[in-house]
C-alpha angles and dihedrals in degrees: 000000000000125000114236108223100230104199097231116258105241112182134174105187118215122229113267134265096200105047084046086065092043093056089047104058089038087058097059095044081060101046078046093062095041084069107029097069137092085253122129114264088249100048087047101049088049082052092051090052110043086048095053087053093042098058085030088072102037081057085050100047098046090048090057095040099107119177137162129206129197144170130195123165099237091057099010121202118020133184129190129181129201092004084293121133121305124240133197118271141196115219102218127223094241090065109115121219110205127162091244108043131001115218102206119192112184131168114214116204124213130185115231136193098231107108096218097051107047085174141011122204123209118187116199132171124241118200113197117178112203096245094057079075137056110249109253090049088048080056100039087053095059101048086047091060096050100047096049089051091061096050087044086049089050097051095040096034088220115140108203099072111133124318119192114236119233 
């Protein structure tokens, strides 16, 4: 049987433009209800505020959130923050394919030195919209997910791997 050379997916998703919007009007509706109470006018200006800075720096922080994901079969899944290494990843069964956003929840594991912990283990949530991609590596995302679920599903002979949501 011959191996097939698969080139390795390498992706570094942009922030969204969509979930940008949808923190925007959110945000108004929000700034909206800060005036429109019964509250007193201080109480409702220190709510204003607090409010605008509030989703000021969730805009902020989800402009500057780099990250890059990759798979390859000789190391599998990778993750990387802030353009730093990347470490091995399992993709976990509770992630949730959609056309529009992928939740992906993945547990890297990391040897450590310490003799008591031979691993620990640090689960952590990727959202990827499908506009922070191009189209066909939103796709090819996808269809690299699944497919390595179902391998995942064959070797462990667990059946409750990804399932894509319709």
């Amino acid at each position: 049987m011959l191996n097939k050379y698969e080139p390795p997916l390498c992706l570094n998703p942009k922030p969204s433009e969509g979930l940008n919007r949808i923190l925007i009007v959110a945000r108004l509706l929000a700034l909206v209800a800060c005036l429109a109470n019964a509250l007193p006018l201080e109480v409702q200006a220190a709510l204003f505020v607090i409010t605008y800075f509030y989703f000021e720096a969730v805009i902020k922080r989800l402009n500057n959130q780099h990250y890059a994901i990759q798979y390859s079969t000789a190391s599998g899944w990778e993750f990387s923050t802030c353009g730093g290494d990347f470490e091995k990843v399992q993709v976990l069964a509770s992630s949730v394919v959609t056309k529009y956003a992928l939740f992906l929840h993945i547990e890297s594991r990391q040897n450590s030195l310490n003799k008591i912990a031979l691993k620990s283990a640090t689960k952590k949530t990727a959202l990827i919209l499908a506009d922070t991609l191009s189209e066909d590596e939103y796709r090819c995302l996808i269809v690299k997910l699944i497919t390595t679920a179902i391998k995942q599903e064959q070797t462990d002979g667990s059946v409750d791997r990804i399932k894509p949501l319709k």
